[in-house]
NUSE-325195 format. One line per 2 residues: number of its first residue (from 1); for each residue x, y, z of N, C-alpha, C. Coordinates in pm, 1 decimal, padded with zeros to 6 digits. Each point is the difference from the previous one (the first is absolute). Layout:
BEGIN
NUM> X,Y,Z,X,Y,Z,X,Y,Z; ...
END
This chain:
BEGIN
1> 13067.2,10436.4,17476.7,-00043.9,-00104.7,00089.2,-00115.6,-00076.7,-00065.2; 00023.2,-00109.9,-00050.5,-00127.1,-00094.6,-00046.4,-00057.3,-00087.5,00144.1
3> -00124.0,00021.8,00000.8,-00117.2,-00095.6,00072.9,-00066.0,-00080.3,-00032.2; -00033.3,-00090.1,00038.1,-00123.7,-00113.2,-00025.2,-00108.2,00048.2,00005.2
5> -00089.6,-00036.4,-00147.0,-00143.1,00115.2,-00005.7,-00084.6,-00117.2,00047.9; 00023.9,-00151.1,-00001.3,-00094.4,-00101.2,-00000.3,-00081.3,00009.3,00117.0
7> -00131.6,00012.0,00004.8,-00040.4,00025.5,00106.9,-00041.1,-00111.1,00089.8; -00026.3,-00150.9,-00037.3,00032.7,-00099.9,00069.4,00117.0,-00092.2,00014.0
9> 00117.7,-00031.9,00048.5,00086.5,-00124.1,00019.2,-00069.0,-00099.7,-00076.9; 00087.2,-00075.5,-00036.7,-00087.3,-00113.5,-00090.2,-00003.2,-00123.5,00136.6
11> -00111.2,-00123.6,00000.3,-00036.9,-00056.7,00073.5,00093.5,-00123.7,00023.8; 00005.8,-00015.6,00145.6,00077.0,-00110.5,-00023.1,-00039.8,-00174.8,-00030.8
13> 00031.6,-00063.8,-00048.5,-00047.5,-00096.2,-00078.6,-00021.5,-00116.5,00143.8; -00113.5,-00047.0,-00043.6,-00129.8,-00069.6,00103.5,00072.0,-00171.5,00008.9
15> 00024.0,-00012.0,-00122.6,-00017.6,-00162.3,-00009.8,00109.3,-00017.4,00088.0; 00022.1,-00004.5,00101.6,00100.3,-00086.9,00092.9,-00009.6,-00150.7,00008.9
17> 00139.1,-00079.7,00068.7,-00027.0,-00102.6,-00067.5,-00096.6,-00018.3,00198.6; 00021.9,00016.5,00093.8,-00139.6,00003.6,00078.1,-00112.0,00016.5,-00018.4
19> -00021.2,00069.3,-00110.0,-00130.7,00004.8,-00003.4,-00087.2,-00041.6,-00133.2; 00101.0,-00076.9,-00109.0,-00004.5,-00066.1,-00053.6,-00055.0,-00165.7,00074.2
21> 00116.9,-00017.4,00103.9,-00039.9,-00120.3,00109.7,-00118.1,00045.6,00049.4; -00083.1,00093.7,00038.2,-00058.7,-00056.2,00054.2,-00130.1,-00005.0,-00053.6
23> -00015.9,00048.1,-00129.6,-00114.4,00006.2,-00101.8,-00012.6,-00131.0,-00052.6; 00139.7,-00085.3,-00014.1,00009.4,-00120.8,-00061.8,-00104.7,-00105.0,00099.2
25> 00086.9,00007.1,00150.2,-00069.3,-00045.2,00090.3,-00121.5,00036.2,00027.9; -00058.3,00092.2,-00028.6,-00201.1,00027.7,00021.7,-00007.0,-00110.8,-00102.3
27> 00058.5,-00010.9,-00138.5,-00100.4,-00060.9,-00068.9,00028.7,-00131.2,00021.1; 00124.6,-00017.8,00054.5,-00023.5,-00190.4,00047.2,-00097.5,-00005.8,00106.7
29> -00060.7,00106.9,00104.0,-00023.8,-00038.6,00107.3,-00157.0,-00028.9,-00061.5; -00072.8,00063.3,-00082.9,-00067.4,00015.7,-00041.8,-00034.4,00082.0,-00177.8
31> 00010.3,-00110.6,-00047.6,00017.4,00074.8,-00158.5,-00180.9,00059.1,-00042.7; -00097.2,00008.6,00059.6,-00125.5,00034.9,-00079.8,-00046.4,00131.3,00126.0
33> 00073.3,00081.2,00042.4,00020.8,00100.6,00052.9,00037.6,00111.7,-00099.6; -00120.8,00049.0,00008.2,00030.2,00128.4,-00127.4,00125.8,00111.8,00022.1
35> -00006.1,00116.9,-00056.4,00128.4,00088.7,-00038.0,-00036.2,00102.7,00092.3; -00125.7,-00010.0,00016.9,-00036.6,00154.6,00088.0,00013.0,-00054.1,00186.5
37> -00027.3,-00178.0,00036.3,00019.3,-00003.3,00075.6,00153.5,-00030.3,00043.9; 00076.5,-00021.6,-00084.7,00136.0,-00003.2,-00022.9,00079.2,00131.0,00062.6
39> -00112.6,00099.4,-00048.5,00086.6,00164.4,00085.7,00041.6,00019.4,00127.4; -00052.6,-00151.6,00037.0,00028.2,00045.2,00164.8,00161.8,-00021.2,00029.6
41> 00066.6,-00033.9,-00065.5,00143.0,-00024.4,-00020.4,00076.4,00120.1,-00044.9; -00116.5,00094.6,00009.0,00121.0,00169.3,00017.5,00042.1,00053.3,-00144.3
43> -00005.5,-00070.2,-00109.5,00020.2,-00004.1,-00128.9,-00094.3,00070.2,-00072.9; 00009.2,00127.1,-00072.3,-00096.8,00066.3,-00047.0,-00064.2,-00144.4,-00137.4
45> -00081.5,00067.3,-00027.1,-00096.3,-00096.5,-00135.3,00077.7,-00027.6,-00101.9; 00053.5,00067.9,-00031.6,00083.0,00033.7,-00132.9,00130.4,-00092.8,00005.9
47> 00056.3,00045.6,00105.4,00131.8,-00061.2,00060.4,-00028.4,-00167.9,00022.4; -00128.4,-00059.0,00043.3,-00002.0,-00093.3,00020.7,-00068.4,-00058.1,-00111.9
49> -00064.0,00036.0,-00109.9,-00043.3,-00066.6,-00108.6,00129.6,-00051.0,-00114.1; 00095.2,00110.1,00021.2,00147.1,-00022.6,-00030.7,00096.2,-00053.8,00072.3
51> -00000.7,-00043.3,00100.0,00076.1,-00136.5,00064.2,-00097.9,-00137.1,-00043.0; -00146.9,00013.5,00009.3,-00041.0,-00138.2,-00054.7,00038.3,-00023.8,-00111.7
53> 00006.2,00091.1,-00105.5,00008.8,-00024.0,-00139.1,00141.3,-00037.6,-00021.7; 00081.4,00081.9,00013.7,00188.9,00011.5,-00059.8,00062.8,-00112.6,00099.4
55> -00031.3,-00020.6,00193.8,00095.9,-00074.1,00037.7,-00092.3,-00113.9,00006.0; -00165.1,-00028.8,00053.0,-00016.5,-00102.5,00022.6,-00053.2,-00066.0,-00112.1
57> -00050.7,00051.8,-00063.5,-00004.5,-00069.2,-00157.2,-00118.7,-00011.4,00005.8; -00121.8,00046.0,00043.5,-00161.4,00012.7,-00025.6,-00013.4,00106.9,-00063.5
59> -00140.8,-00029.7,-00033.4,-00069.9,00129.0,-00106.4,-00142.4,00015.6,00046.8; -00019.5,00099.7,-00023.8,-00120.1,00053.8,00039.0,-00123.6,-00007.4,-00098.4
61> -00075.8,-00072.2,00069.3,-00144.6,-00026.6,-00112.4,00024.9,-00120.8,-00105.0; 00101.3,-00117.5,00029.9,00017.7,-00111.5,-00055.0,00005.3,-00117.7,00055.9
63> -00093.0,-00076.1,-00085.5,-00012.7,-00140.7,00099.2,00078.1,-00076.6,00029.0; 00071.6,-00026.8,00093.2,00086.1,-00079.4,00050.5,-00019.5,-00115.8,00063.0
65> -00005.6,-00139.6,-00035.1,-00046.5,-00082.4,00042.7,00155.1,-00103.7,00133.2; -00004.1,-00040.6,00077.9,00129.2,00030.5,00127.2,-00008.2,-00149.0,-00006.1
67> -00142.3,-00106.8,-00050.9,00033.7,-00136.7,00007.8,-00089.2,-00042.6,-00136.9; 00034.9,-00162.7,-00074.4,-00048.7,00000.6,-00112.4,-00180.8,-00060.7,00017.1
69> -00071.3,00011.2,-00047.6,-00129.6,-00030.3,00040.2,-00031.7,-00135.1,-00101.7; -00016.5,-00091.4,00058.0,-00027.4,-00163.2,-00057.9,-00161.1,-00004.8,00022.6
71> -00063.0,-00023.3,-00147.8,-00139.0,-00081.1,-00003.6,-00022.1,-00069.6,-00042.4
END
């Protein structure tokens, strides 16, 4: 008789496309809303620093300028 020695199930994968939507949507609603206040969307840190990065296409700790600045 062989058993499973693994002692955790592996996790099931976070990025849904809901909750992909609705990380997208925090940052339209407000894009200069940091990552930690972002948690309130149920999304561990990790999980949500990796939906900004891979689906919505931000990066963390880079300047992003959203309009061009004329002087």
């Amino acid at each position: 008789m062989l058993m499973d020695n693994r002692s955790h199930p592996r996790a099931r994968p976070v990025r849904t496309a809901e909750r992909i939507a609705a990380v997208a949507q925090s940052v339209r609603e407000n894009p200069r809303t940091s990552t930690r206040h972002r948690a309130q969307l149920n999304v561990s840190g990790t999980s949500l620093r990796r939906i900004l990065h891979k689906d919505v296409g931000l990066f963390a700790y880079k300047l992003q300028l959203t309009e061009e600045v004329s002087i």
